[in-house]
C-alpha positions in Angstrom: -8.7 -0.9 10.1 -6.6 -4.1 10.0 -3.5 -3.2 12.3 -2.5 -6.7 11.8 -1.8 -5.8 8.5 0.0 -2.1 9.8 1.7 -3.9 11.9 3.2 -6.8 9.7 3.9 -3.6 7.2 5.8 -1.6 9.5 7.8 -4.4 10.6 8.6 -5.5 7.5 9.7 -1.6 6.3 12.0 -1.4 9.6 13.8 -4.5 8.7 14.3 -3.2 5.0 15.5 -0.5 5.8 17.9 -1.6 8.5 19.5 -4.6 6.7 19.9 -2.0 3.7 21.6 -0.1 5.9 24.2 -2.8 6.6 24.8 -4.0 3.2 23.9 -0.6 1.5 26.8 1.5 2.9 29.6 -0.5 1.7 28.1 -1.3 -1.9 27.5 3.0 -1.9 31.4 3.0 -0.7 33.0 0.4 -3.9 30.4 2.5 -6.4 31.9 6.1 -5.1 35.3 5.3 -4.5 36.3 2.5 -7.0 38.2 3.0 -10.0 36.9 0.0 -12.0 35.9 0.8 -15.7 33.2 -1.3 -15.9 31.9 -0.3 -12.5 29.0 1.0 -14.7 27.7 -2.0 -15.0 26.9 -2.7 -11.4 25.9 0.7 -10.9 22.9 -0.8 -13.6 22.1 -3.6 -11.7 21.6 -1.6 -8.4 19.6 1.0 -10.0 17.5 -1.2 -12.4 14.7 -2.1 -9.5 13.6 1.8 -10.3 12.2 1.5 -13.9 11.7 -2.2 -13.8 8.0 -3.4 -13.4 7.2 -4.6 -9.8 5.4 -7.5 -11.5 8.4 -8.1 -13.3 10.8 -7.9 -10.9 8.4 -9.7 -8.4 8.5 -12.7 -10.7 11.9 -12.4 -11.2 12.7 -13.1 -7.7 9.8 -15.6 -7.4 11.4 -17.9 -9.7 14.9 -17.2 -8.4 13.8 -18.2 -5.2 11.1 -20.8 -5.7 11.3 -24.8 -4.7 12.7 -25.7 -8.2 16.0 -23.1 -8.1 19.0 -24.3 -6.5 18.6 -21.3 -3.8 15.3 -22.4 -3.4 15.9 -25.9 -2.3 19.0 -25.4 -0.5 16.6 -23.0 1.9 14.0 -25.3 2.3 16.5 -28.3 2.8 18.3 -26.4 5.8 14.6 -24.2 7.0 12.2 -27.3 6.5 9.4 -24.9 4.3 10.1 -23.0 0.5 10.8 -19.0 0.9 8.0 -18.1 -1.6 4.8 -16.5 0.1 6.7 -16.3 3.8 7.3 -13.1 5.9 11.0 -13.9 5.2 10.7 -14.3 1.4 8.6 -11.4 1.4 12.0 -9.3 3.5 14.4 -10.5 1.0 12.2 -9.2 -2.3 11.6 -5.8 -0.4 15.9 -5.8 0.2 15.8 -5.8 -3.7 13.2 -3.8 -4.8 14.4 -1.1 -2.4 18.1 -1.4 -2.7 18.2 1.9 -5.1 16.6 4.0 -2.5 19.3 3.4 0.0 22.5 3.2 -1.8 22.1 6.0 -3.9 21.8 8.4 -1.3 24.1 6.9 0.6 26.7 7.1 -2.6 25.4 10.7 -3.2 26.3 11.7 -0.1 29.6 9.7 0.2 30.4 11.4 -3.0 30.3 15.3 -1.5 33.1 14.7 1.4 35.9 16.7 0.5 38.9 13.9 -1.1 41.4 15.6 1.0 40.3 15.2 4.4 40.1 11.4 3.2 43.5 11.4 1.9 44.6 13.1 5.0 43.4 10.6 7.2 45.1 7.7 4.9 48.3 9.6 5.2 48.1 9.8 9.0 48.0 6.3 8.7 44.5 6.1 9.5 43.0 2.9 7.6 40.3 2.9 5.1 38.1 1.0 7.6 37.8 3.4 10.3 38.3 6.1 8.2 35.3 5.5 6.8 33.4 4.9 9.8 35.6 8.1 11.8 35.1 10.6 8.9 33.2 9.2 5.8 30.2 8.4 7.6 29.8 11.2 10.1 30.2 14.0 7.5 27.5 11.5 5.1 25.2 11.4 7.8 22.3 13.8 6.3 22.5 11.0 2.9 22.9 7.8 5.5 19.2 9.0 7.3 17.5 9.3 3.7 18.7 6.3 1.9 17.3 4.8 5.6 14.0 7.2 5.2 13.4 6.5 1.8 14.3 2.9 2.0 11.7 2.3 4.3 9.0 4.4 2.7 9.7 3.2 -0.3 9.0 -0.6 1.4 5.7 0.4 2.9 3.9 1.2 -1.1 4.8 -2.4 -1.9 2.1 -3.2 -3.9 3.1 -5.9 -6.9 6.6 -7.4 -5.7 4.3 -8.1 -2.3 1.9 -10.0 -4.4 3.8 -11.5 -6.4 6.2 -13.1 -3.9 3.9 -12.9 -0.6 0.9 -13.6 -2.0 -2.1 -12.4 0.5 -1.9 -14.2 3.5 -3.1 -12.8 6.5 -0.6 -12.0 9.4 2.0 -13.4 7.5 2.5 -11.3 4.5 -0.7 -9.7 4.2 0.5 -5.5 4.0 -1.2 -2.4 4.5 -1.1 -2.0 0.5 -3.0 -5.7 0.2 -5.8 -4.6 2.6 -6.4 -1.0 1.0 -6.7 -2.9 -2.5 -9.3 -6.2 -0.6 -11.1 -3.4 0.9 -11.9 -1.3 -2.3 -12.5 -5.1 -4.0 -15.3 -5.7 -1.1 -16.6 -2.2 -2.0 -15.5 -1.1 1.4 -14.9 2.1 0.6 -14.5 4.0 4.3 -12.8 1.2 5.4 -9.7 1.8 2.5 -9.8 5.4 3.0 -8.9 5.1 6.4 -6.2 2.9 6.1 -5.0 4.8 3.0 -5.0 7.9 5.0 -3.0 6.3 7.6 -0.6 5.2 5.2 -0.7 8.8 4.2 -0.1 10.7 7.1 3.2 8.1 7.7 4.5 8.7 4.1 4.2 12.2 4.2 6.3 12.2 7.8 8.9 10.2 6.6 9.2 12.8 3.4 9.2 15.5 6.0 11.8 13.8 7.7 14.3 13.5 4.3 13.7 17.1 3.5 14.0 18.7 7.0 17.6 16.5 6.7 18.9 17.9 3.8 17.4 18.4 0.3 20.7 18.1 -1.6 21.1 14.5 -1.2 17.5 13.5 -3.2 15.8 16.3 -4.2 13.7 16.0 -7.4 13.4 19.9 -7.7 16.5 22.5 -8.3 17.8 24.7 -5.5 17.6 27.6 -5.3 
């Protein structure tokens, strides 16, 4: 088992999720609470990372970032190496591709607090900044822990945005979802399937985890 690799991934999915944390809950607050018409249009652009392909988005992001894009050689200018196939190019494509699993429960949740204890708060003169950090938040935190959950799951199946922008280097953004897929290239059969159970068991935690929290916020079956 290469816990290089489980390592780099796990790293990797904690960072995710906590700088989506950060930037998540205020892009979940503008979507919930804004009153722009064409709001619609963000709310697209957010979302899009769950039905477009990982290749595609990989590439995407590849070129957006690569030595020949202004982004890409203002980087390298001030960091003194491109951001393609890095640890840190790899963190900002997983920010992207997983952006959709945090802010929508996060906006999901935002979206079931009760108006008038907000408009309460603004009337006691409370502002919208600690309001939302004394009373949006608190009441959203069952939807704050599973955009984090999911966010972070979500970063450790990385498969084709990893490759695309990583590439397969080892302990630098070699992931557990390279080495199952070099393993059953070698014909190393035993060697994948303990790895992929590993990954497994971890998935299947962090699912408990979301459910155990509450099912209303991102539940793909009807209550009951």
């Amino acid at each position: 088992m290469n816990w290089t690799a489980i390592i780099l991934t796990l790293k990797l999915a904690t960072l995710t999720a906590a700088i989506l944390l950060v930037i998540g809950l205020p892009i979940a607050y503008w979507l919930t609470f804004s009153r722009w018409r064409w709001k619609f249009l963000v709310e697209s652009v957010v979302a899009l990372p769950l039905v477009l392909p990982p290749t595609v988005l990989g590439f995407y992001i590849l070129v957006a970032i690569g030595p020949q894009s202004p982004f890409g050689r203002f980087y390298a200018s001030v960091v003194g190496h491109p951001l393609p196939f890095t640890f840190e190019g790899l963190l900002f494509a997983s920010i992207l591709y997983s952006l959709p699993f945090a802010v929508q429960p996060f906006a999901t949740a935002f979206d079931q607090v009760d108006r008038r204890l907000i408009e309460a708060s603004w009337t006691l003169g409370v502002s919208r900044l600690r309001t939302f950090f004394k009373l949006i938040v608190p009441l959203s935190r069952a939807g704050v822990v599973t955009g984090f959950v999911l966010s972070f799951a979500h970063t450790l199946g990385e498969f084709g945005v990893v490759l695309m922008v990583g590439g397969n280097i080892e302990g630098e953004t070699r992931t557990v979802s390279i080495d199952i897929y070099d393993e059953v290239q070698a014909i190393n059969y035993i060697g994948a399937a303990k790895t992929a159970l590993l990954l497994l068991a971890i998935s299947y935690s962090v699912l408990l985890v979301v459910y155990a929290m509450n099912r209303k916020v991102w539940a793909p079956w009807p209550q009951r």
